[in-house]
VMD Tcl script that builds the backbone (N, CA, C; Angstrom):
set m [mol new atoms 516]
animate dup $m
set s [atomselect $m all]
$s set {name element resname resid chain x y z} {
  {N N UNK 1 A -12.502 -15.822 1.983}
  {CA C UNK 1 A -13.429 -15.192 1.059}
  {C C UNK 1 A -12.642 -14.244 0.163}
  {N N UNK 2 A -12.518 -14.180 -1.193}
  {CA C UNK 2 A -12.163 -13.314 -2.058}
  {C C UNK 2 A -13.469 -12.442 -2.669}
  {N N UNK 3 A -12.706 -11.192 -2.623}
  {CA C UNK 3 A -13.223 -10.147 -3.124}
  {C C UNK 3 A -12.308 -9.730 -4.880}
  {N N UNK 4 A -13.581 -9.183 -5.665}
  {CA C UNK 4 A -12.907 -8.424 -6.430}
  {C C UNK 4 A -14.301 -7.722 -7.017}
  {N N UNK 5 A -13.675 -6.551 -7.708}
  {CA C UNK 5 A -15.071 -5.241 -8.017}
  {C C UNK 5 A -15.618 -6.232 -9.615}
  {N N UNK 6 A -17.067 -6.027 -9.044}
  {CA C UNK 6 A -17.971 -6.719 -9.576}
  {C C UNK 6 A -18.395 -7.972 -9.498}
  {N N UNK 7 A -17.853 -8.902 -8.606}
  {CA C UNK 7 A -18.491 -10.412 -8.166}
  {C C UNK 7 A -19.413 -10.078 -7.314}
  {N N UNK 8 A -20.373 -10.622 -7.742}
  {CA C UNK 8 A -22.014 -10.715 -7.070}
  {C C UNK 8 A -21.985 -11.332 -5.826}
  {N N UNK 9 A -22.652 -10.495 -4.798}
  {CA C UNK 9 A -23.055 -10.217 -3.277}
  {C C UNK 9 A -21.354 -10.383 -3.026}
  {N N UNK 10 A -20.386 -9.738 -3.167}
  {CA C UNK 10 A -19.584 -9.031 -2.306}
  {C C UNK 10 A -18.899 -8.262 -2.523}
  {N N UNK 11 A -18.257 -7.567 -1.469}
  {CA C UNK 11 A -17.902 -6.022 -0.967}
  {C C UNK 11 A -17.039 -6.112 -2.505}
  {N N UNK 12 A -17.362 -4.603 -3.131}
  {CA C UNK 12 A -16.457 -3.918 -4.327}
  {C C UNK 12 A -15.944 -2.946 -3.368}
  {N N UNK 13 A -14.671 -2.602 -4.028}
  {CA C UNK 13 A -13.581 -1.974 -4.061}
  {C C UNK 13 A -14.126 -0.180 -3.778}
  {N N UNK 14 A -14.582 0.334 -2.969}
  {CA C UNK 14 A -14.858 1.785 -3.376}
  {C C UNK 14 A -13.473 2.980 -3.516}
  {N N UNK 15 A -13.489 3.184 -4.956}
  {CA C UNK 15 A -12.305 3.451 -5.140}
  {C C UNK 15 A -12.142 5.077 -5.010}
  {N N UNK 16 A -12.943 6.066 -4.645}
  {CA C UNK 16 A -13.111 6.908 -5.359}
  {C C UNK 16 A -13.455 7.433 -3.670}
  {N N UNK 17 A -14.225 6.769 -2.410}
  {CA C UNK 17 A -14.213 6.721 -1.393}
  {C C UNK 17 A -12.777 6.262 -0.813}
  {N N UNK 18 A -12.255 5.540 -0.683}
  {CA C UNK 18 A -10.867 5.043 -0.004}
  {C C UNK 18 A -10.168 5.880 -0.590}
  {N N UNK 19 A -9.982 6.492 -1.842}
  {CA C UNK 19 A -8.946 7.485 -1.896}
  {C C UNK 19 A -9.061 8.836 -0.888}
  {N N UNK 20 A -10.594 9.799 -0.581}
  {CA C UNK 20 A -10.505 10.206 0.049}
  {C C UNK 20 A -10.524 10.208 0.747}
  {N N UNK 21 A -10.651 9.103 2.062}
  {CA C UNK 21 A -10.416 8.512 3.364}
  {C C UNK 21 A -8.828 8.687 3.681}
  {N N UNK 22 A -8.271 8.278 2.253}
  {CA C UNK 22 A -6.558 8.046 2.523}
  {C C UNK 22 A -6.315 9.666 2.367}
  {N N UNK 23 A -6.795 10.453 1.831}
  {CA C UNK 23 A -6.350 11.748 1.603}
  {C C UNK 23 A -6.568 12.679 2.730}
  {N N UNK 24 A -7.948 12.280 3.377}
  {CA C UNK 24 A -8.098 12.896 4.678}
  {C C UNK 24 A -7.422 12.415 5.938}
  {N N UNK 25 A -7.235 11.444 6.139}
  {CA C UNK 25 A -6.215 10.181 7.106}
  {C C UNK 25 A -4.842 11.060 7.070}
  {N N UNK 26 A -4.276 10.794 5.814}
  {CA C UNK 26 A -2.785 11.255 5.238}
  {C C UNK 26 A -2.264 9.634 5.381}
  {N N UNK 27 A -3.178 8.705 5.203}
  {CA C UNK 27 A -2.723 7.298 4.467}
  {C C UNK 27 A -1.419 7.336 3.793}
  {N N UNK 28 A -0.712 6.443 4.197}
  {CA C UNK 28 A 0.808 5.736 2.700}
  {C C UNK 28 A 0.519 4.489 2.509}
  {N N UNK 29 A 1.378 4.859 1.510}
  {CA C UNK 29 A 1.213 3.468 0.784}
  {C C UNK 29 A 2.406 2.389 1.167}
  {N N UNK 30 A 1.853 1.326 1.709}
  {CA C UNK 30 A 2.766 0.112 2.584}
  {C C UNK 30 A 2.575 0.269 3.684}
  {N N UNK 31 A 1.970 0.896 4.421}
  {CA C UNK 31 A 1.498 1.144 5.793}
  {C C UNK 31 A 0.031 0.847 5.770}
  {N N UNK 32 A -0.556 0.040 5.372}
  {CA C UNK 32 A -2.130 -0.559 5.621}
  {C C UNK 32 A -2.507 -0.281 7.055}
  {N N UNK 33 A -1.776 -1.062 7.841}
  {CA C UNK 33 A -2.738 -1.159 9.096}
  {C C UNK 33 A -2.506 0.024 9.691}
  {N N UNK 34 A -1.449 0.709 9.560}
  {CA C UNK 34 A -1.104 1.862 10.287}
  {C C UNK 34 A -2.195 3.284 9.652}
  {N N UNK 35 A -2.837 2.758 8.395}
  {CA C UNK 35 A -3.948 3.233 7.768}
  {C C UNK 35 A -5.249 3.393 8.324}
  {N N UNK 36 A -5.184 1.787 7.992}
  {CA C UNK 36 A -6.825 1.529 8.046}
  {C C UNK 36 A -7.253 1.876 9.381}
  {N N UNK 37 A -6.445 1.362 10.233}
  {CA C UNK 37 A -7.033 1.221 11.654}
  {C C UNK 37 A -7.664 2.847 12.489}
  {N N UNK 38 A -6.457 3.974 12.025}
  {CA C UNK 38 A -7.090 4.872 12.503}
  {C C UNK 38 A -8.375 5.424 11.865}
  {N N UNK 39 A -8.124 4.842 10.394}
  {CA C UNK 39 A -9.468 5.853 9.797}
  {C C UNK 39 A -11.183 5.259 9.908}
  {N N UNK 40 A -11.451 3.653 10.507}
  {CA C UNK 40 A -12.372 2.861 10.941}
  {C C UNK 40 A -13.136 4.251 11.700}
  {N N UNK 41 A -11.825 4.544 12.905}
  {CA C UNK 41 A -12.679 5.252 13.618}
  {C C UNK 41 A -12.722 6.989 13.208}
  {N N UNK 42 A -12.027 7.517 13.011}
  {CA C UNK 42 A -12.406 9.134 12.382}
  {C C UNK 42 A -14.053 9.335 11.177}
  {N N UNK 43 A -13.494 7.727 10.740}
  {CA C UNK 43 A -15.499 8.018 9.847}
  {C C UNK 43 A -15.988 7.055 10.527}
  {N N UNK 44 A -16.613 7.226 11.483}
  {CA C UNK 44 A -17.663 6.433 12.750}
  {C C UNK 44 A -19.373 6.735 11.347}
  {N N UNK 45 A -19.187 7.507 11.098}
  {CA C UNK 45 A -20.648 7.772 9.846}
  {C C UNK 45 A -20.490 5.997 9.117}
  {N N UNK 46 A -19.179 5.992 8.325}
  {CA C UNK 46 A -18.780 4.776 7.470}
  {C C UNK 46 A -18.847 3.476 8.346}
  {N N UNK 47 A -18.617 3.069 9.076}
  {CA C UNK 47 A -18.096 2.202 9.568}
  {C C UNK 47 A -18.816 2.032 11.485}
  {N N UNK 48 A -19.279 2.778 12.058}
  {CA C UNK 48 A -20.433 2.333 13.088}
  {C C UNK 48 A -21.789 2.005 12.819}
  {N N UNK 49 A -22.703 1.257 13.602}
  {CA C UNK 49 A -21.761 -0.186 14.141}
  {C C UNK 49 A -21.765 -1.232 13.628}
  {N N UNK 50 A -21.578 -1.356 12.223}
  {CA C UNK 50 A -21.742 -2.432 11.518}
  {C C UNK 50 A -20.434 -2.729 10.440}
  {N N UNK 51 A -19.764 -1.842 10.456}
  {CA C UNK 51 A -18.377 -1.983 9.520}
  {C C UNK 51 A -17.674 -3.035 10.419}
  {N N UNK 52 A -16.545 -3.292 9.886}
  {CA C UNK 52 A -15.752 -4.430 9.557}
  {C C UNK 52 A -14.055 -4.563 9.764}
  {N N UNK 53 A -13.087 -4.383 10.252}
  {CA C UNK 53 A -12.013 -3.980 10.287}
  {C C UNK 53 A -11.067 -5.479 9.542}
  {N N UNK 54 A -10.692 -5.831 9.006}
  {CA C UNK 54 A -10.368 -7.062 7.974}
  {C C UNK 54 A -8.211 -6.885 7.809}
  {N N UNK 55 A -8.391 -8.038 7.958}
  {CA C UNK 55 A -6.694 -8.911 8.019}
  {C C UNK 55 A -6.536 -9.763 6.955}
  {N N UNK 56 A -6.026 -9.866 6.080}
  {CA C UNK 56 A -5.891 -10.663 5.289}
  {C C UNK 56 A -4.782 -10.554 4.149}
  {N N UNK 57 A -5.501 -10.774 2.437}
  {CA C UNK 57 A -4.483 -10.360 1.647}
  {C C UNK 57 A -4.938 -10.178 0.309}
  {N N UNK 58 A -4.270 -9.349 -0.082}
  {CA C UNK 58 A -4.717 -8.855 -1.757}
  {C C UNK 58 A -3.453 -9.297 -2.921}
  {N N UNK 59 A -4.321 -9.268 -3.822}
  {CA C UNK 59 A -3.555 -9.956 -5.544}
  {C C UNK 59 A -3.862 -8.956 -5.989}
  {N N UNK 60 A -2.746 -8.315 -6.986}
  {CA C UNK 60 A -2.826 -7.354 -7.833}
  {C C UNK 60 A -1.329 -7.992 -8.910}
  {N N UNK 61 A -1.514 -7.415 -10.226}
  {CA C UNK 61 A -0.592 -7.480 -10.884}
  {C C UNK 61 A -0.399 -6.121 -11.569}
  {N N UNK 62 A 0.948 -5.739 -11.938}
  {CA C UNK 62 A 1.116 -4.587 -12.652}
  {C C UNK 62 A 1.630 -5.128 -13.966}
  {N N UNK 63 A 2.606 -4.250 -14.533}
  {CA C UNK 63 A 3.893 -4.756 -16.101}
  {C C UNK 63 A 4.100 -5.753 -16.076}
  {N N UNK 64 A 4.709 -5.631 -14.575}
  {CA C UNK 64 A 5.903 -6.782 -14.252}
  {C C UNK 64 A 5.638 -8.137 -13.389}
  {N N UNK 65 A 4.619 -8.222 -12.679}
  {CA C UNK 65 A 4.750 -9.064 -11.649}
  {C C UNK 65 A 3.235 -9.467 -11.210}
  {N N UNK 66 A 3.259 -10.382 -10.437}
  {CA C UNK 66 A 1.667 -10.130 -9.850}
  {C C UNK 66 A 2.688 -9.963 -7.913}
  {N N UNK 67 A 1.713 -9.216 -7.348}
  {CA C UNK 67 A 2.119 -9.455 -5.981}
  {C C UNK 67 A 1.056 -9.564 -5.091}
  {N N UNK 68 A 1.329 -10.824 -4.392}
  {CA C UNK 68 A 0.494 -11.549 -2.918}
  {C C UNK 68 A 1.140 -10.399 -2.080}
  {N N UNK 69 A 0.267 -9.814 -1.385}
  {CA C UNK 69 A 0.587 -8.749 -0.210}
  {C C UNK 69 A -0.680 -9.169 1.436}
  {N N UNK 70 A -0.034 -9.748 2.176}
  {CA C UNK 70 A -0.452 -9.335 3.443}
  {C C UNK 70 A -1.212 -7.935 3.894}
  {N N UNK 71 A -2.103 -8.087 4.088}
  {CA C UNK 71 A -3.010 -6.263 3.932}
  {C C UNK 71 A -3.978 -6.015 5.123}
  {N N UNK 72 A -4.823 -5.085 5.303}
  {CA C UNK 72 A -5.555 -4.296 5.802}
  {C C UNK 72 A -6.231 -3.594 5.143}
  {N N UNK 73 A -7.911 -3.954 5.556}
  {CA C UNK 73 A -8.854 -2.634 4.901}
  {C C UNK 73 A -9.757 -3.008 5.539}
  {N N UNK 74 A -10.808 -1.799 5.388}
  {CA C UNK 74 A -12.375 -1.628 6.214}
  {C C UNK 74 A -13.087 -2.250 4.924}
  {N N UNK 75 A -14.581 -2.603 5.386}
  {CA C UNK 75 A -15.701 -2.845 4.869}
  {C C UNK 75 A -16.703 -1.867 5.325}
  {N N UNK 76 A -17.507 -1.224 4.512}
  {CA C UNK 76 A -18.526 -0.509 5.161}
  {C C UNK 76 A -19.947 -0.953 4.421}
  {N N UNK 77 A -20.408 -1.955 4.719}
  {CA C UNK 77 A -21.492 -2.324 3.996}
  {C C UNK 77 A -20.915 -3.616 2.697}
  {N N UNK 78 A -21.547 -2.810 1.951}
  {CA C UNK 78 A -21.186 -3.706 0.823}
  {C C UNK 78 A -19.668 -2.855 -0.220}
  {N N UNK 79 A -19.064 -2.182 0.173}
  {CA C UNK 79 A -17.916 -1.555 -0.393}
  {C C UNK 79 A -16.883 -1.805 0.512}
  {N N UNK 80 A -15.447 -2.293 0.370}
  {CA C UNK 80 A -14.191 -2.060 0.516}
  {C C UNK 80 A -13.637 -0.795 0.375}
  {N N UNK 81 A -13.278 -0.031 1.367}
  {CA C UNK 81 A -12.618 0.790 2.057}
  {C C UNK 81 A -10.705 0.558 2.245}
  {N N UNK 82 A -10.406 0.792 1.235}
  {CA C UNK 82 A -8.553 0.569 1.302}
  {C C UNK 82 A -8.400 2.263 1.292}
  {N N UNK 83 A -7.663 2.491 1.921}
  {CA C UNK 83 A -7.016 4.080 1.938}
  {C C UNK 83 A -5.348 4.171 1.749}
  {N N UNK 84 A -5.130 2.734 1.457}
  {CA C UNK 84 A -3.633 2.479 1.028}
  {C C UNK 84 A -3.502 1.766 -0.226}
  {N N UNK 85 A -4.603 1.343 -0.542}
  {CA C UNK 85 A -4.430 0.658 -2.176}
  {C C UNK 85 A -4.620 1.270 -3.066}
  {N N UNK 86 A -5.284 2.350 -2.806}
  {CA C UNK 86 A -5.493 3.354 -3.623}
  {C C UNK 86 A -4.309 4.579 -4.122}
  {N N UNK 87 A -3.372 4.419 -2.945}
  {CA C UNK 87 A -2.513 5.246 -3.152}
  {C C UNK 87 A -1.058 4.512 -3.875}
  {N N UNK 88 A -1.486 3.052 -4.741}
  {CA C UNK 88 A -0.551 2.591 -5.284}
  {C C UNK 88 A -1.138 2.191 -6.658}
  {N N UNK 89 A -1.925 2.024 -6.823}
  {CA C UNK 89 A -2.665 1.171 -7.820}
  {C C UNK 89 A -4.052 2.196 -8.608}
  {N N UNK 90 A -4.227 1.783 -9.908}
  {CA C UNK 90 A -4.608 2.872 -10.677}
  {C C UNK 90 A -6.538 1.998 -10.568}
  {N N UNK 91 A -7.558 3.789 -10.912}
  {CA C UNK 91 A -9.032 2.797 -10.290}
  {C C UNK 91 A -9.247 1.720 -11.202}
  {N N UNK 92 A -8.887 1.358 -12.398}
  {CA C UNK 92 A -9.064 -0.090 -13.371}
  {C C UNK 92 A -8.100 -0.927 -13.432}
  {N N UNK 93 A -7.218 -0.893 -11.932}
  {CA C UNK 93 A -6.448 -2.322 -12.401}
  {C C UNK 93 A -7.076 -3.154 -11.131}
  {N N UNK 94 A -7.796 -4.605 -11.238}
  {CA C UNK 94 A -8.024 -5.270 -10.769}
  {C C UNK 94 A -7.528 -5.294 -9.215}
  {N N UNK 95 A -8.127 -5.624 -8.239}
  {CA C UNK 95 A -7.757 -5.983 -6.518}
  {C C UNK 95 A -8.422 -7.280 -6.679}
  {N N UNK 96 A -8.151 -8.470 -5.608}
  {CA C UNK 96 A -8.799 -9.356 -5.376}
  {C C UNK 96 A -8.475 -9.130 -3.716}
  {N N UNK 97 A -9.191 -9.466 -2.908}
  {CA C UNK 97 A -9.491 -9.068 -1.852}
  {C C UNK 97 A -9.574 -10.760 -1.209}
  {N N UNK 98 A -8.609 -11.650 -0.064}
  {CA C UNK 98 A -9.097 -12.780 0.678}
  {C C UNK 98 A -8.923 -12.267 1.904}
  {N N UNK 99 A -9.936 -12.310 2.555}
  {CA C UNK 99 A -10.238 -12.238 4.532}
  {C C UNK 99 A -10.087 -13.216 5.058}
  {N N UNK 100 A -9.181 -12.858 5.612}
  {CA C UNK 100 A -8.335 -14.065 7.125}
  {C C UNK 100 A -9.214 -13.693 8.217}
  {N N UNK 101 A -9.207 -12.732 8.850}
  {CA C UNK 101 A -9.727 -12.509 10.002}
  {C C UNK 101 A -10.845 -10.941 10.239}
  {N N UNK 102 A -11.709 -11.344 9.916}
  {CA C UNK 102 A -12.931 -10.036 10.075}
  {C C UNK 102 A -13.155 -9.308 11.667}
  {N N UNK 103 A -13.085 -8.211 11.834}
  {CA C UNK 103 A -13.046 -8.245 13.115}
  {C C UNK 103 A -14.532 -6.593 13.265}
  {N N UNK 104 A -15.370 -7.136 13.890}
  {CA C UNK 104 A -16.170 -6.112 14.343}
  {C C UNK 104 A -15.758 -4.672 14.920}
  {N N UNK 105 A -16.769 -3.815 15.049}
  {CA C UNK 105 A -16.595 -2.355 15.375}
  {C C UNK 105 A -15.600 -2.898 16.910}
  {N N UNK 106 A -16.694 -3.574 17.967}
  {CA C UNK 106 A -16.309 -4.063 19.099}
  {C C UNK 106 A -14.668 -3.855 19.672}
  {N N UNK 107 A -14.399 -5.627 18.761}
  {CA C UNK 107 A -13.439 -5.993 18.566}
  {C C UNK 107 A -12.434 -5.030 17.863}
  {N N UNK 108 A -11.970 -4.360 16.884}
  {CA C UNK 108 A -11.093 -3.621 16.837}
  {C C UNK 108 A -11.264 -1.900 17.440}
  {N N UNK 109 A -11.700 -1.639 18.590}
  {CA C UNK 109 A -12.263 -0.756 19.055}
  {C C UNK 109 A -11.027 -1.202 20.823}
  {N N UNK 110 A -11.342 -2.544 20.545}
  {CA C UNK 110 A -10.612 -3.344 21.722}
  {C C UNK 110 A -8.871 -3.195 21.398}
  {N N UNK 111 A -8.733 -2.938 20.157}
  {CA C UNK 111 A -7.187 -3.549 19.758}
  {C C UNK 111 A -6.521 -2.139 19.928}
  {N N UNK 112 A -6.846 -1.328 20.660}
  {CA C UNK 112 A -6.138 0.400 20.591}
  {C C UNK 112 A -4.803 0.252 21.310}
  {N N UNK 113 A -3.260 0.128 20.372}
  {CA C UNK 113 A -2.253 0.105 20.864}
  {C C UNK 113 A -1.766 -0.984 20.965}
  {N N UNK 114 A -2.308 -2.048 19.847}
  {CA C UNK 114 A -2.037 -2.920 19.875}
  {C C UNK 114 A -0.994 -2.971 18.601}
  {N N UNK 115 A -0.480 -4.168 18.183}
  {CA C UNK 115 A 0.311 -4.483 17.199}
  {C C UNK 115 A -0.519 -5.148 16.376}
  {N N UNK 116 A 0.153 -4.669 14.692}
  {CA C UNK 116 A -0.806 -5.436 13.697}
  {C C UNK 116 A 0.566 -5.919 12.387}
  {N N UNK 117 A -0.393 -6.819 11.651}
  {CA C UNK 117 A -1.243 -7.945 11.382}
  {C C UNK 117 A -1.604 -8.724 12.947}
  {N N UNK 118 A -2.419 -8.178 13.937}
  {CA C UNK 118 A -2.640 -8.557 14.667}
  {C C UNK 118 A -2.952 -10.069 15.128}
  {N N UNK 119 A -3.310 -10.691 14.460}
  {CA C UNK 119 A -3.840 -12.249 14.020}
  {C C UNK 119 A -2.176 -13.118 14.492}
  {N N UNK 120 A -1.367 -12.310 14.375}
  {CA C UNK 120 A 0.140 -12.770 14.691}
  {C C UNK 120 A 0.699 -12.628 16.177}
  {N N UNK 121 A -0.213 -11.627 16.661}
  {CA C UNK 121 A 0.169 -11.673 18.274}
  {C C UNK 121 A -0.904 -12.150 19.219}
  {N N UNK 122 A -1.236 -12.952 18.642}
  {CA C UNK 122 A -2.386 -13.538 19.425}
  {C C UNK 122 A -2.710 -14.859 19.595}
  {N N UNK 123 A -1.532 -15.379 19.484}
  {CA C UNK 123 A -1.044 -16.989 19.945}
  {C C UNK 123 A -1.353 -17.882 18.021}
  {N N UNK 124 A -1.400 -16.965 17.244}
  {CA C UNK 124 A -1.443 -18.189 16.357}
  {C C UNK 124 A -0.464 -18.056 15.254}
  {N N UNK 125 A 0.994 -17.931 16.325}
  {CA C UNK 125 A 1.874 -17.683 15.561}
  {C C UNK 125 A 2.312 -16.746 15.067}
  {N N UNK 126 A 3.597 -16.578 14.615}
  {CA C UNK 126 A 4.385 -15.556 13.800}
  {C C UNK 126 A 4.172 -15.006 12.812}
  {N N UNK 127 A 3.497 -15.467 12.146}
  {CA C UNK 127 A 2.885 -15.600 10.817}
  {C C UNK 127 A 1.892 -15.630 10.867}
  {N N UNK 128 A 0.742 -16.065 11.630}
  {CA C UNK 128 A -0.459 -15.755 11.946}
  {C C UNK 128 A -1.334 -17.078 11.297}
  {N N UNK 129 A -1.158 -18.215 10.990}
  {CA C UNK 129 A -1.037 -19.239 9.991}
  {C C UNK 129 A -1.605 -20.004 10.681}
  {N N UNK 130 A -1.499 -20.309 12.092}
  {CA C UNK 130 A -2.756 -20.892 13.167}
  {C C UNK 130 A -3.393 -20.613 13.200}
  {N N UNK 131 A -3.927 -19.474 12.438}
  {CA C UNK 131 A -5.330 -19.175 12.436}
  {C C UNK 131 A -5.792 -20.528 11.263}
  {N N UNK 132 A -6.998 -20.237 11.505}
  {CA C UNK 132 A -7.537 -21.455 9.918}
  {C C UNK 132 A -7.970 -20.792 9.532}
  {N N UNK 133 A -8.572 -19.300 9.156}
  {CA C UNK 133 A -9.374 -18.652 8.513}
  {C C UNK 133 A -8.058 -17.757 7.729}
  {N N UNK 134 A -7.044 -17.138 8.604}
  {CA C UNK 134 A -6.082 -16.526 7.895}
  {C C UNK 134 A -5.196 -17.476 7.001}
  {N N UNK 135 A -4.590 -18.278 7.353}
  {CA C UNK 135 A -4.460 -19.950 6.330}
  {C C UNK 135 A -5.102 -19.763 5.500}
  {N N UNK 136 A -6.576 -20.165 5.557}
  {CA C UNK 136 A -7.278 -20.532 4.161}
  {C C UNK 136 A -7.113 -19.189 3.221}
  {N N UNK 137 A -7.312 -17.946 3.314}
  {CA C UNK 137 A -7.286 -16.788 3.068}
  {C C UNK 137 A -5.794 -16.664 2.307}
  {N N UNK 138 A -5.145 -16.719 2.980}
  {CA C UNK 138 A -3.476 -16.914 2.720}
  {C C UNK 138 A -3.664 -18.649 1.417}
  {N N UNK 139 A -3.751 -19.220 1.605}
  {CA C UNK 139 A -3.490 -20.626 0.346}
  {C C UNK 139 A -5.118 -20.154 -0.665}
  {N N UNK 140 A -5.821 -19.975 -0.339}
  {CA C UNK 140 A -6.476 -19.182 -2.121}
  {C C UNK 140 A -5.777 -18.154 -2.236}
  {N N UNK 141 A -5.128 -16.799 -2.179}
  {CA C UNK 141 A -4.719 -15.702 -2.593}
  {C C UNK 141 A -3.323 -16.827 -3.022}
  {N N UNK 142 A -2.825 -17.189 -2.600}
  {CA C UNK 142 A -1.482 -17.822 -2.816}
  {C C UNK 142 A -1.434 -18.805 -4.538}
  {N N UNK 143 A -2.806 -19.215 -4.480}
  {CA C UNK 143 A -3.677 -19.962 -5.262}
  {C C UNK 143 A -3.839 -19.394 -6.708}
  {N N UNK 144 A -4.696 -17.696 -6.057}
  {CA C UNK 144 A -4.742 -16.712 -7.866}
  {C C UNK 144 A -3.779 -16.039 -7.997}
  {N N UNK 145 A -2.526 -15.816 -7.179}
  {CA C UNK 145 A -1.178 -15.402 -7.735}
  {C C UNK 145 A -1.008 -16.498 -8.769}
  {N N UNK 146 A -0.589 -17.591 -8.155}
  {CA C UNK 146 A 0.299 -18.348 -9.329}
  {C C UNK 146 A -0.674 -18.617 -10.473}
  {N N UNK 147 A -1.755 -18.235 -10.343}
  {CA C UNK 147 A -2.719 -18.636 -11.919}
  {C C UNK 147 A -2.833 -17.234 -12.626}
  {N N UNK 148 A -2.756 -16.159 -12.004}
  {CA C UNK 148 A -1.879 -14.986 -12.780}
  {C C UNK 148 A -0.937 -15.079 -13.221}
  {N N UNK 149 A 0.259 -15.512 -12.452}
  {CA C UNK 149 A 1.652 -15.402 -12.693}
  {C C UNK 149 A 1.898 -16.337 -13.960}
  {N N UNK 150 A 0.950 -17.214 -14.032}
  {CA C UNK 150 A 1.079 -17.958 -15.390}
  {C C UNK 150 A 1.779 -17.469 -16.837}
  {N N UNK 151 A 1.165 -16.051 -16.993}
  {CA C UNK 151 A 1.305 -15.469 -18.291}
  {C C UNK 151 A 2.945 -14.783 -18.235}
  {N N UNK 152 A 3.892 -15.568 -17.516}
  {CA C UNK 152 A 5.030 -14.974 -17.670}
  {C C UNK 152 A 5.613 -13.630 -17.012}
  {N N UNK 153 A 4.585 -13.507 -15.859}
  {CA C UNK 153 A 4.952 -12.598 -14.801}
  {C C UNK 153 A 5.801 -12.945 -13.290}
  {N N UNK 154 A 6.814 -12.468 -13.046}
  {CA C UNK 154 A 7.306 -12.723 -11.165}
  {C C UNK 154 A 6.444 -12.810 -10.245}
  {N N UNK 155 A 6.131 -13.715 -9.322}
  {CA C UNK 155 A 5.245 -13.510 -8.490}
  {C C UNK 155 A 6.222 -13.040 -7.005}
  {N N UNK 156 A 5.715 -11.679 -6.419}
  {CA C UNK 156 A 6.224 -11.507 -5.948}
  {C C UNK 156 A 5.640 -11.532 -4.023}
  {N N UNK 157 A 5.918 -12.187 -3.326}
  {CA C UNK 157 A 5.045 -12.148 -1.705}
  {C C UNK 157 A 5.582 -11.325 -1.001}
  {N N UNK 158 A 4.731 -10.645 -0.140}
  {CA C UNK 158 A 5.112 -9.766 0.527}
  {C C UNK 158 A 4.285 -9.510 1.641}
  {N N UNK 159 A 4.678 -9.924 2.897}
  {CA C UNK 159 A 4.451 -10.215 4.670}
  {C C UNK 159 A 4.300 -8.414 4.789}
  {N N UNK 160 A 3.184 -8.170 5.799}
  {CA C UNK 160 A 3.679 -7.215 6.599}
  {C C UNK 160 A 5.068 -6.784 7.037}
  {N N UNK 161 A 5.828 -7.671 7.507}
  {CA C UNK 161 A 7.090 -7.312 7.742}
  {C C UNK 161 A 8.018 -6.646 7.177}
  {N N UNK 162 A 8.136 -7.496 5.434}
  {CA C UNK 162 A 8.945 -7.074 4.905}
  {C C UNK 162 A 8.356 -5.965 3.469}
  {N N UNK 163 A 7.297 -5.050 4.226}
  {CA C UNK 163 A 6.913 -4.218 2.917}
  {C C UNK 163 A 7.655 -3.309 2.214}
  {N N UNK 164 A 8.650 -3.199 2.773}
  {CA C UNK 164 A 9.830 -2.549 2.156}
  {C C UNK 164 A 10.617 -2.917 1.105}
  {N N UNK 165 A 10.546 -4.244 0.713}
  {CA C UNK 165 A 10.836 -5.039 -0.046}
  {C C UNK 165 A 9.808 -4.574 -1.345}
  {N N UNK 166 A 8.953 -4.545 -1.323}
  {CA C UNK 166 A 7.912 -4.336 -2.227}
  {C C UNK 166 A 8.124 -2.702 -2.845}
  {N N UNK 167 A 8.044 -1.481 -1.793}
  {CA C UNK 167 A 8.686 -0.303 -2.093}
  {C C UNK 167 A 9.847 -0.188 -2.714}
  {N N UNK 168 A 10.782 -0.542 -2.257}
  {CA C UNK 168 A 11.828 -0.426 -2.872}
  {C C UNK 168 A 12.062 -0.901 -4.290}
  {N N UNK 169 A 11.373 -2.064 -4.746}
  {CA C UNK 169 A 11.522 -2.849 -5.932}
  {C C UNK 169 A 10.345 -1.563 -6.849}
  {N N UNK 170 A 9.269 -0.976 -6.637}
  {CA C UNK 170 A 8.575 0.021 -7.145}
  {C C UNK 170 A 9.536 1.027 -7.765}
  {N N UNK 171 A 10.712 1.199 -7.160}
  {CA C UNK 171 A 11.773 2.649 -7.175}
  {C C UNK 171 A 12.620 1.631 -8.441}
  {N N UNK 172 A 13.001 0.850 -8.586}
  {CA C UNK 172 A 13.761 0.567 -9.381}
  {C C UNK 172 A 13.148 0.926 -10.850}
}
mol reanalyze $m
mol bondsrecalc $m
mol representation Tube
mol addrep $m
């Protein structure tokens, strides 16, 4: 499922909320899950018992590039909750939002001390790509990169793993 602010019946981007989530958290930027996950639960108001804890991946383009990023963010209703996208990206430049793996209050309530992109330690691979929902999620986002990247931009991917790659190229 892709998200982006303003497609009809789904979650927009609350930009103006996730910044102060990330400000109260003390959120960074390239650290998603190390984000999102604690702040699900510090706003139990936002997010009990019907929020959303979400694995997947976001498209954004800047000057230079478009970049596929492996990500993390809450849902609280009908708004997206990033407390790390916010701390890279300005409130009018486009997010597109695809969900690999949605995971209930429950369920990530269960994952305390666990390792994330979690979807990767949980038998479906290294990459997390046995999943079929993170797959499909992963080949559309993979999908509106390169139909961005069209206009003569780098497309640049970037795994949980290697988000440093992505930082560092920001500094140049």
């Amino acid at each position: 499922m892709s998200f982006q602010q303003g497609e009809q019946n789904s979650p927009v981007l609350d930009y103006a909320r996730s910044l102060l989530v990330a400000l109260q958290t003390g959120a960074q930027w390239g650290h998603c899950y190390q984000s999102a996950y604690p702040a699900f639960f510090v706003f139990p108001g936002l997010f009990y018992p019907h929020g959303t804890f979400v694995e997947g991946w976001v498209v954004f383009k800047d000057d230079h590039r478009v970049v596929l990023m492996e990500h993390g963010w809450l849902v609280s209703g009908v708004r997206i909750i990033d407390p790390t996208i916010v701390l890279g990206l300005s409130p009018d430049q486009p997010v597109f939002y695809f969900s690999g793996v949605v995971r209930s209050w429950e369920e990530t309530d269960a994952l305390e001390n666990q390792l994330f992109p979690h979807v990767r330690f949980s038998g479906y691979g290294e990459d997390g790509m046995g999943h079929p929902g993170y797959k499909a999620a992963y080949e559309a986002a993979r999908r509106k990169a390169t139909e961005m990247a069209i206009a003569g931009k780098e497309l640049v991917e970037v795994w949980a793993t290697d988000v440093s790659r992505l930082m560092n190229r920001e500094e140049e």
